[in-house]
LOMI-983312 format. One line per 8 residues: number of its first residue (from 0); their letters; for each residue z, x, y of C-alpha. Coordinates in nm, 2 decimals. Each point is the difference from the previous one (the first is absolute). Layout:
<rs>
NUM) A) Z:X:Y ~ ...
</rs>
This chain:
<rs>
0) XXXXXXXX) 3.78:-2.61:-1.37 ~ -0.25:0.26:-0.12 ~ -0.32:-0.06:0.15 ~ -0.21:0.28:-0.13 ~ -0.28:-0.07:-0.23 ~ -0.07:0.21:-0.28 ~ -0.37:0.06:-0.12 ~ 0.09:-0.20:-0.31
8) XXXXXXXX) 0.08:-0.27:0.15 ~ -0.29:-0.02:0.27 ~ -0.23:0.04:-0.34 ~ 0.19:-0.26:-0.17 ~ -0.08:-0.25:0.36 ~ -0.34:0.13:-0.03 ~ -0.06:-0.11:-0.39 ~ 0.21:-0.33:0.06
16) XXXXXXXX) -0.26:-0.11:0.28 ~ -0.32:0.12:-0.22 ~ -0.04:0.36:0.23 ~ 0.11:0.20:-0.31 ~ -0.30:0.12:-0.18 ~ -0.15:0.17:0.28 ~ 0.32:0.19:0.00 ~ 0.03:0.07:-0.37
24) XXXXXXXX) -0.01:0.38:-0.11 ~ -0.03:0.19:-0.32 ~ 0.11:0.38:-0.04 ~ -0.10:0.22:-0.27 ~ 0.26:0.20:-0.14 ~ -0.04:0.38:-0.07 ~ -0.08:0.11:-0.33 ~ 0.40:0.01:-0.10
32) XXXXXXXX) -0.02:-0.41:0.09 ~ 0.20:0.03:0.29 ~ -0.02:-0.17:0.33 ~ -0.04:0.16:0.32 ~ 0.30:0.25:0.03 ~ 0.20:-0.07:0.31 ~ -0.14:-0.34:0.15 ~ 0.17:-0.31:-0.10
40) XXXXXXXX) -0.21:-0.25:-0.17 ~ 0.05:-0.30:0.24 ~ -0.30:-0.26:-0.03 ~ 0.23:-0.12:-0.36 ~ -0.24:-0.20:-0.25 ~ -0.30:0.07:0.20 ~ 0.00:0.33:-0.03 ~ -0.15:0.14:-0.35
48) XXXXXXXX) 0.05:0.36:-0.16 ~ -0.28:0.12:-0.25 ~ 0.09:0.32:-0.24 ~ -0.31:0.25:0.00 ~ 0.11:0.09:-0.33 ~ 0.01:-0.39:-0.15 ~ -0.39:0.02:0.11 ~ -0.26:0.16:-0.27
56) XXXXXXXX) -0.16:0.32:0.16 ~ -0.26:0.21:-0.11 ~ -0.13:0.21:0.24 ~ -0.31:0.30:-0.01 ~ 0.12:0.32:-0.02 ~ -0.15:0.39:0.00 ~ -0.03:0.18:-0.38 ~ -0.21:0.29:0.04
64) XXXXXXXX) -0.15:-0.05:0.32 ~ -0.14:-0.33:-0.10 ~ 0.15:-0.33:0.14 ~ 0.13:-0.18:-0.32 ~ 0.00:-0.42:0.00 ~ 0.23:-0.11:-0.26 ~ -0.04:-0.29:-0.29 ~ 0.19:-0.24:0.15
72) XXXXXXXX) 0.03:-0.41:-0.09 ~ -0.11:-0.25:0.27 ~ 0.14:-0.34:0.06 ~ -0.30:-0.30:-0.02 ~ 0.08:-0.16:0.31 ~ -0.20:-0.27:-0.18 ~ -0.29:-0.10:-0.23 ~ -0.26:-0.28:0.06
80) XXXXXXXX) -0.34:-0.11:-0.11 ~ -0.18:0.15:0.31 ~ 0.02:0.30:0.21 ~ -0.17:0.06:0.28 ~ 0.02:0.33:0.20 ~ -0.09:0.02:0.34 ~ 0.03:-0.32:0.25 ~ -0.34:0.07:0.18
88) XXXXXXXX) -0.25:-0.31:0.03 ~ -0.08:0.08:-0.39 ~ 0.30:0.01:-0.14 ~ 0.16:-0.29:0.24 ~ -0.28:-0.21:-0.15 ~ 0.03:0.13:-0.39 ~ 0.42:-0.07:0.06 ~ -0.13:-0.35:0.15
96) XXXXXXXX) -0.22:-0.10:-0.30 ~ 0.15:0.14:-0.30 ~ 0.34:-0.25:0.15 ~ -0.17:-0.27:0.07 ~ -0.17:0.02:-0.37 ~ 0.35:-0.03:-0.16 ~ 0.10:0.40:-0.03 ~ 0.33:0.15:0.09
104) XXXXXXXX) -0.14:0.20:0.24 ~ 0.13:0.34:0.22 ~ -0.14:0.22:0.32 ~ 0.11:0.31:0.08 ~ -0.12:0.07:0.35 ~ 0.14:0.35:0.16 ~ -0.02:-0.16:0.34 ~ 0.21:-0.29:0.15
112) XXXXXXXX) -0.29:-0.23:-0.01 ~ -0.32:-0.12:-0.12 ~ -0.37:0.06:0.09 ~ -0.06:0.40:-0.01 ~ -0.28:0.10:0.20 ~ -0.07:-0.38:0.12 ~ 0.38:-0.02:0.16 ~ 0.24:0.34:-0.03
120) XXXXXXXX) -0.38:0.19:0.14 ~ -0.10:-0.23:0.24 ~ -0.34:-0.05:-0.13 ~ 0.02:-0.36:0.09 ~ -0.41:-0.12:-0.08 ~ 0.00:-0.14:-0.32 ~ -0.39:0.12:-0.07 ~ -0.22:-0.15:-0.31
128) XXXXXXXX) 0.11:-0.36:0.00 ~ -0.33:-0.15:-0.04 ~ -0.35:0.07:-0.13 ~ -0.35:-0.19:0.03 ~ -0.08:-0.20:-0.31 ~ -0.28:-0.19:-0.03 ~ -0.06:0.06:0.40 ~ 0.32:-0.13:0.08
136) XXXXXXXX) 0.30:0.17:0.10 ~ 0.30:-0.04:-0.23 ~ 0.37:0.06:-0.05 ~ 0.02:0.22:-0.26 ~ 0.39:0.12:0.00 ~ 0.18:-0.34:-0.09 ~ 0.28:-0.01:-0.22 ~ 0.28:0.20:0.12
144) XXXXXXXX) -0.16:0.15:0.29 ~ -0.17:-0.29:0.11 ~ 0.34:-0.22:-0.02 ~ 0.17:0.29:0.22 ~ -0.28:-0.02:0.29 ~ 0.01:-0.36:0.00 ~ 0.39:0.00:0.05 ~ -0.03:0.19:0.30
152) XXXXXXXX) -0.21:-0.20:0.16 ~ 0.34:-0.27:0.03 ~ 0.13:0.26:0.27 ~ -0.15:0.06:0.35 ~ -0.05:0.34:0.05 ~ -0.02:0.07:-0.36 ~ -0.39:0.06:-0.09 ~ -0.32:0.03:0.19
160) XXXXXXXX) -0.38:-0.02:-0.14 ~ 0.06:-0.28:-0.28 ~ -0.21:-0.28:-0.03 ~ -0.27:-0.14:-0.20 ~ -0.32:0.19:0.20 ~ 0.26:0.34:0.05 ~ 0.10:0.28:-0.24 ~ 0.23:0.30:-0.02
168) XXXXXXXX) 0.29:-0.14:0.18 ~ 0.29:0.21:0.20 ~ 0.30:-0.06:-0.05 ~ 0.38:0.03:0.17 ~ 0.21:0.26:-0.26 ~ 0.33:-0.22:0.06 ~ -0.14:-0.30:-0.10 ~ -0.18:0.16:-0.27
176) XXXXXXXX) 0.34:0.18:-0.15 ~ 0.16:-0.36:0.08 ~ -0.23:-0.21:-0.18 ~ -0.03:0.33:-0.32 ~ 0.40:-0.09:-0.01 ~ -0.03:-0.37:-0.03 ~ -0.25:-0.01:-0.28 ~ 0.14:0.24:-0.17
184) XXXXXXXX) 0.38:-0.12:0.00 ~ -0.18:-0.38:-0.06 ~ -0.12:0.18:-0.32 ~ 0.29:0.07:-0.10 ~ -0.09:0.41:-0.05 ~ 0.31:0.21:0.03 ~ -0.09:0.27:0.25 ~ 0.20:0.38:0.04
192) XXXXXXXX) -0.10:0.15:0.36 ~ 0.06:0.33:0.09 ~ -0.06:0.18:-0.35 ~ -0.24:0.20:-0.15 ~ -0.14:0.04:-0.35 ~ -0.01:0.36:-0.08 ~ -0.06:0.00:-0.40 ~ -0.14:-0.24:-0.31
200) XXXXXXXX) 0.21:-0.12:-0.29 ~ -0.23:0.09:-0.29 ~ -0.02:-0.12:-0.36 ~ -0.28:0.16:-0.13 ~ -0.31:-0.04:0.14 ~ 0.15:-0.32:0.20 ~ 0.18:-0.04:0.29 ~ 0.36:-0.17:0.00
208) XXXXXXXX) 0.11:0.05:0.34 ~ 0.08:0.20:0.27 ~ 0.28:0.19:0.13 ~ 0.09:-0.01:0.36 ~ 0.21:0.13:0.28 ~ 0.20:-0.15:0.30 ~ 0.31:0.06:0.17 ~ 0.20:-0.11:-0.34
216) XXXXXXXX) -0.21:0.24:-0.20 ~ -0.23:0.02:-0.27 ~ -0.03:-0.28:-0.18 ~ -0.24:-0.17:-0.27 ~ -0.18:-0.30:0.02 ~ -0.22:-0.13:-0.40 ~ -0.26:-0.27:0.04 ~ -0.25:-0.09:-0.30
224) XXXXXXXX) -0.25:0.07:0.32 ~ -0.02:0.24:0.29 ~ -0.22:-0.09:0.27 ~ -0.10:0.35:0.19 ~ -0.08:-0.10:0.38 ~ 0.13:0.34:0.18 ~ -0.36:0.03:0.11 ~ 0.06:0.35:-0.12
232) XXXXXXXX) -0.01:-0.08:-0.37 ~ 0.39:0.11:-0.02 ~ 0.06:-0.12:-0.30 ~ -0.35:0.06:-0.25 ~ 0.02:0.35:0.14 ~ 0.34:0.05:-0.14 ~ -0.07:-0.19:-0.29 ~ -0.31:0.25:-0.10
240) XXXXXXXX) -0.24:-0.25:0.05 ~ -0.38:0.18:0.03 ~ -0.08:-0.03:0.40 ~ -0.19:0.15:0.28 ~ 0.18:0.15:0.38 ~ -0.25:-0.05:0.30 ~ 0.03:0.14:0.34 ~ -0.01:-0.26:0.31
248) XXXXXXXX) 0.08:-0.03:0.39 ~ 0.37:-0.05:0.10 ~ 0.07:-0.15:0.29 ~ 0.33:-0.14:0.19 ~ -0.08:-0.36:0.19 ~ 0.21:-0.11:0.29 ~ 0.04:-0.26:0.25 ~ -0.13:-0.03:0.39
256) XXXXXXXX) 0.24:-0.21:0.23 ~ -0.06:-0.19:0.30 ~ -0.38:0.02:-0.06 ~ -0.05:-0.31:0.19 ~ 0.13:0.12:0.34 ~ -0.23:0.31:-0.04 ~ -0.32:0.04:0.22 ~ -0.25:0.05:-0.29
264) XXXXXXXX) -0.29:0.02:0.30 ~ 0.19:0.34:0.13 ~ 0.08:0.11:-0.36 ~ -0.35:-0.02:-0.07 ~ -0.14:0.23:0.29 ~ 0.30:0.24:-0.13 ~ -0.21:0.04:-0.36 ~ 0.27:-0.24:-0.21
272) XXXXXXXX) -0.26:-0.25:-0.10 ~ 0.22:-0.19:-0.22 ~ 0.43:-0.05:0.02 ~ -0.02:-0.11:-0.42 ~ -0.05:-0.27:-0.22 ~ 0.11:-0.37:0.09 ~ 0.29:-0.16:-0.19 ~ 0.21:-0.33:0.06
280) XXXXXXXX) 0.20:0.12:0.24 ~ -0.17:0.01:0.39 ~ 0.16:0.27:0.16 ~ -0.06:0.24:-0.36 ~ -0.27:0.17:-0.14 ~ 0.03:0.25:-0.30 ~ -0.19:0.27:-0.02 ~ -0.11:0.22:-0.30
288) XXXXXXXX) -0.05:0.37:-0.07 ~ -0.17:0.11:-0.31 ~ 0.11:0.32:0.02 ~ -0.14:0.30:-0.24 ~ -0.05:0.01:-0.36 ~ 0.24:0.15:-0.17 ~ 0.29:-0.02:-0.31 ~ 0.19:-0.31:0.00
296) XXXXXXXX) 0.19:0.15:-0.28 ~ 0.12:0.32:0.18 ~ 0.27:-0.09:0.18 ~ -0.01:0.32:0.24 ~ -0.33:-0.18:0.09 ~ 0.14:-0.31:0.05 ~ 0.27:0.15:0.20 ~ -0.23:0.19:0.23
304) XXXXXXXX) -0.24:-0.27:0.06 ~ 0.32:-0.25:0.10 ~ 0.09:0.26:0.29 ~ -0.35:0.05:0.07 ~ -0.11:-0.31:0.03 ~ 0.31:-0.18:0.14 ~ 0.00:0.32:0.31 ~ -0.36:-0.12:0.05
312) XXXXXXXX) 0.07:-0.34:0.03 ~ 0.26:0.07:0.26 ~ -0.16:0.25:0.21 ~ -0.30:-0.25:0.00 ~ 0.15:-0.30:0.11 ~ 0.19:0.23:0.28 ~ -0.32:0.06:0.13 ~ -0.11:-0.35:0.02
320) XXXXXXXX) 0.30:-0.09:0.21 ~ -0.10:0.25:0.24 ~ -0.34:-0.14:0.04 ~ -0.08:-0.23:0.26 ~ 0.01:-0.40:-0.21 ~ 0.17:0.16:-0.26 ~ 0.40:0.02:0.21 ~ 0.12:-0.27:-0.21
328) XXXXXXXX) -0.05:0.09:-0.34 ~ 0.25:0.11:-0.23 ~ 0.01:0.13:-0.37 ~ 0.14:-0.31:-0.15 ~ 0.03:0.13:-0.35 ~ -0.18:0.29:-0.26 ~ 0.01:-0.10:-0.37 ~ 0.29:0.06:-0.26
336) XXXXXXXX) -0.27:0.07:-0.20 ~ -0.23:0.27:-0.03 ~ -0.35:-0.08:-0.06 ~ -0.11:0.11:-0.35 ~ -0.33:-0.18:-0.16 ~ -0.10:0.12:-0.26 ~ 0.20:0.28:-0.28 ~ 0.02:-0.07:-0.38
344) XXXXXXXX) -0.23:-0.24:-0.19 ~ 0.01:-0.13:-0.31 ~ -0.24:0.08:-0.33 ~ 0.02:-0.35:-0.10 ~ -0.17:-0.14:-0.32 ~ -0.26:-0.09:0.27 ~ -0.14:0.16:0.35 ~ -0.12:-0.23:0.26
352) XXXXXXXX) -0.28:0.16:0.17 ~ -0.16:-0.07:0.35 ~ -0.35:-0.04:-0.17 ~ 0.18:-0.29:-0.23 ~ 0.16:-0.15:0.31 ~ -0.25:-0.04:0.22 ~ -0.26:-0.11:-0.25 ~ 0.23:-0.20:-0.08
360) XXXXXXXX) 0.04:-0.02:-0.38 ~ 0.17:-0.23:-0.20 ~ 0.29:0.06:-0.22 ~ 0.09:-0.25:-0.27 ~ 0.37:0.17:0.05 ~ 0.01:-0.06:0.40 ~ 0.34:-0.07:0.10 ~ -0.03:0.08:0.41
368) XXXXXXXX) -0.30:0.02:0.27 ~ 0.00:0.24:0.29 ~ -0.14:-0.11:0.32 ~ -0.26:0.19:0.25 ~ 0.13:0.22:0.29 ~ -0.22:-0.27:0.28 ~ -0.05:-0.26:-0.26 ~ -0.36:0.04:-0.01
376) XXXXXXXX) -0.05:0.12:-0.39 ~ 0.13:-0.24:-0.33 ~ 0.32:0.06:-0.10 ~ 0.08:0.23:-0.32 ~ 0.13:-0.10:-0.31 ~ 0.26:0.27:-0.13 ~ 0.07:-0.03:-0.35 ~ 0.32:0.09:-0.16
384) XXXXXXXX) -0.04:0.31:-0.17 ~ 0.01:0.11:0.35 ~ 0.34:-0.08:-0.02 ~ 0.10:0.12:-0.38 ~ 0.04:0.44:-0.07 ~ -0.20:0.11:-0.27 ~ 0.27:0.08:-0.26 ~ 0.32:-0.05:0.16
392) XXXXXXXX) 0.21:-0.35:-0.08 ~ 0.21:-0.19:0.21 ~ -0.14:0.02:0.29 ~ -0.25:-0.10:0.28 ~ -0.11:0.11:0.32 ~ -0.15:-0.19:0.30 ~ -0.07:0.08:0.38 ~ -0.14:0.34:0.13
400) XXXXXXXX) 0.06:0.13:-0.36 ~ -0.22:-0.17:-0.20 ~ -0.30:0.11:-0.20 ~ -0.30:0.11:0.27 ~ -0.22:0.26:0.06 ~ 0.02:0.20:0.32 ~ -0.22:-0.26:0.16 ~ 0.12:-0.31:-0.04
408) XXXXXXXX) 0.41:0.14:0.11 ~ -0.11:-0.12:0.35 ~ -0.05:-0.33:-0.13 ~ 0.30:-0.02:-0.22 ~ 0.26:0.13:0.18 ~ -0.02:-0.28:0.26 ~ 0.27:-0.26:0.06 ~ -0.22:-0.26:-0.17
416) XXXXXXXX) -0.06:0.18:-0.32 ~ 0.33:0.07:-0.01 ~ 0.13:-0.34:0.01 ~ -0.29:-0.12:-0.26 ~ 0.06:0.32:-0.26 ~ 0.41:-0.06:0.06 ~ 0.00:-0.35:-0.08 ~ -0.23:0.03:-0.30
424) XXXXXXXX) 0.20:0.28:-0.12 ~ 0.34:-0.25:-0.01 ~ -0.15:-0.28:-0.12 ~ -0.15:0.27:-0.31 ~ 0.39:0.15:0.01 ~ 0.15:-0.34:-0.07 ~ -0.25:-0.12:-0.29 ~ 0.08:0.34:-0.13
432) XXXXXXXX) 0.38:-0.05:-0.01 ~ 0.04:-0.36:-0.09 ~ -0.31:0.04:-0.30 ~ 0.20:0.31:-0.12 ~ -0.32:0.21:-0.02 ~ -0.17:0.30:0.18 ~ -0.12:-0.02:0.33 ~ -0.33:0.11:-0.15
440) XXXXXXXX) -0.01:-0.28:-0.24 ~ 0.08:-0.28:0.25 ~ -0.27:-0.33:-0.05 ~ -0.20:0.05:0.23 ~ -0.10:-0.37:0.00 ~ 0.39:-0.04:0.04 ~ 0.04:0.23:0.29 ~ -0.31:-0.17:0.17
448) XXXXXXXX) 0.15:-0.37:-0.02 ~ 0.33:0.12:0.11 ~ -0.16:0.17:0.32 ~ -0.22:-0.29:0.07 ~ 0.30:-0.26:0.05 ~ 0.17:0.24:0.23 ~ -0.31:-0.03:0.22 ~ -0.13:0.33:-0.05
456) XXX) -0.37:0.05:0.04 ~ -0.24:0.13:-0.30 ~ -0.31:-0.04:0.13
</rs>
């Protein structure tokens, strides 16, 4: 009796008893469409051979010195009523609203999860939540954003600083990319991580889409409305829409462990007057850098300032643990995400100014409020040409991008506008696409109703 075991067979044992997938294999052929030469293909029907030449190629070449890109026809991965790019706390809440309102709705997010800044940079305080109106401290992000931080608070561990007479609360990031995945997939929004949008779909003087890359290629995605929430402006800049590039601090945040078995008292006398900023979790603290001003459109910059800041970080918290109280600590964790604020913003039919916000003045077209930085000042009402270019169609912009001057950028590009300007933008997105009309020419009285039984908050 023959008791040797062939590979087949042992795969075949494997499969039977459910192990098989983890085992399965695909080989791409050479460009005649054959196998591998000289191995025998043993892993039978789980193994999968792909011709390079059955695949459409189109690469760049050189003519002249110049590096050529070639016409070339793109597959549309799919169409829907609403796209929105970027999975930051704008665009999570845009995705959120526009579903909720009835819209077949998309996110492209080139991470593999949710948040930006807030989760993927580890800037954890969720700053502007409330305002004083009337002499009373108030709420002022509800809706989406307000529904997220109240979910948290079902965890332990999860949020710190919420409560009726608190503002600005902290947050954990894996509750917070938990709780971003279970609203959105409750929604209903189909979501593509790990991608990135890298051109518009034009028709005109409208946008139809985008085109995007990821590990299957470049691909095309048409919507009746694109959402742009890179924070960049991504998609408006490619688009041509009329816009303005500022200059702002980048920084790289990361996290201090076993903070609570330090000896502050020693640290103290050492100079280190503070070991970060609380969040939920006891032993942790995270810790910002704002880093210099610079390009957060040149990626050599970008580049530089990741090894800069990330050797700082390092060499710093080395030092620390050779400090008498400070043995124990460790660097826990430094951000996936570089800290950019501030870079493109949009000429929108409107600019928001920091006069107008602090006055505050009404808008009869307010479709969001922005909270104060210590909830001392009245919260102010952004109206939604804010959100709307000046000539290009098609499209809307919400979060750091949004129509500002210079001033006002440190109030807008905080988590709270964010989530206030995202989820006015997809509630405006989805009135857009199911009305059939511009995103210009949305009812305003409409968009305003529509906001106001989510639970957002107008003022």
């Amino acid at each position: 009796m023959n008791n040797h075991m062939t590979r087949r067979k042992l795969f075949q044992i494997l499969s039977a008893a459910g192990l098989g997938p983890a085992f399965a294999s695909r080989v791409v052929a050479d460009e005649s469409g054959k196998g591998p030469k000289g191995k025998e293909q043993t892993l039978g029907s789980m193994l999968q051979t792909t011709s390079v030449e059955n695949r459409p190629r189109h690469p760049a070449f050189i003519r002249d010195g110049k590096v050529i890109q070639p016409e070339r026809p793109l597959p549309v991965f799919q169409e829907t009523d609403v796209l929105v790019v970027g999975g930051g706390p704008a665009g999570w809440a845009a995705a959120v609203s526009a579903a909720r309102a009835g819209a077949k709705t998309m996110v492209v997010e080139r991470y593999g999860c949710f948040g930006g800044l807030w989760t993927g940079g580890i800037v954890l305080v969720v700053i502007s939540t409330h305002a004083t109106e009337n002499g009373q401290m108030m709420q002022v992000v509800r809706g989406m954003g307000g529904e997220l931080l109240e979910r948290h608070a079902k965890f332990d561990n999860a949020i710190i600083n919420r409560g009726e007479t608190k503002f600005n609360p902290t947050t954990d990031p894996e509750a917070t990319m938990f709780l971003m995945d279970e609203m959105i997939q409750e929604a209903g929004v189909k979501t593509l991580f790990h991608c990135w949008a890298t051109d518009v779909i034009m028709d005109g003087g409208t946008v139809r889409g985008v085109v995007f890359d990821s590990k299957a290629g470049r691909q095309a995605i048409l919507a009746k409305v694109v959402v742009d929430t890179t924070g960049d402006g991504d998609i408006f800049a490619a688009a041509g829409a009329e816009h303005a590039q500022r200059l702002h601090a980048i920084g790289l945040v990361h996290r201090l462990g076993n903070v609570d078995r330090a000896d502050l008292v020693k640290l103290k006398k050492a100079g280190y007057r503070t070991l970060g900023a609380l969040e939920p979790q006891p032993s942790v603290r995270w810790v910002n850098l704002r880093g210099p001003s610079a390009n957060g459109l040149d990626i050599n910059e970008l580049t530089r300032l990741q090894f800069e800041h990330r050797s700082k970080i390092w060499n710093h918290v080395q030092k620390m643990r050779k400090t008498p109280g400070g043995e124990s600590l460790f660097l826990l964790q430094t951000a996936p995400q570089l800290g950019v604020r501030t870079t493109r913003l949009l000429a929108g039919t409107y600019q928001l100014t920091y006069k107008e916000a602090r006055e505050p003045r009404k808008f009869p077209d307010t479709v969001a409020v922005g909270g104060a930085q210590n909830s001392k000042h009245p919260g102010w009402p952004i109206p939604y040409g804010v959100l709307v270019p000046k000539k290009l169609d098609g499209l809307l912009t919400a979060g750091r991008s949004i129509s500002m001057d210079d001033k006002l950028v440190e109030d807008g590009r905080l988590i709270g506008a964010c989530l206030t300007t995202g989820h006015a933008a997809g509630a405006a997105a989805a009135v857009a696409a199911k009305d059939g009309c511009r995103p210009r020419d949305v009812s305003i009285p409409k968009l305003q109703k529509l906001l106001v039984s989510q639970g957002a908050y107008l003022g």
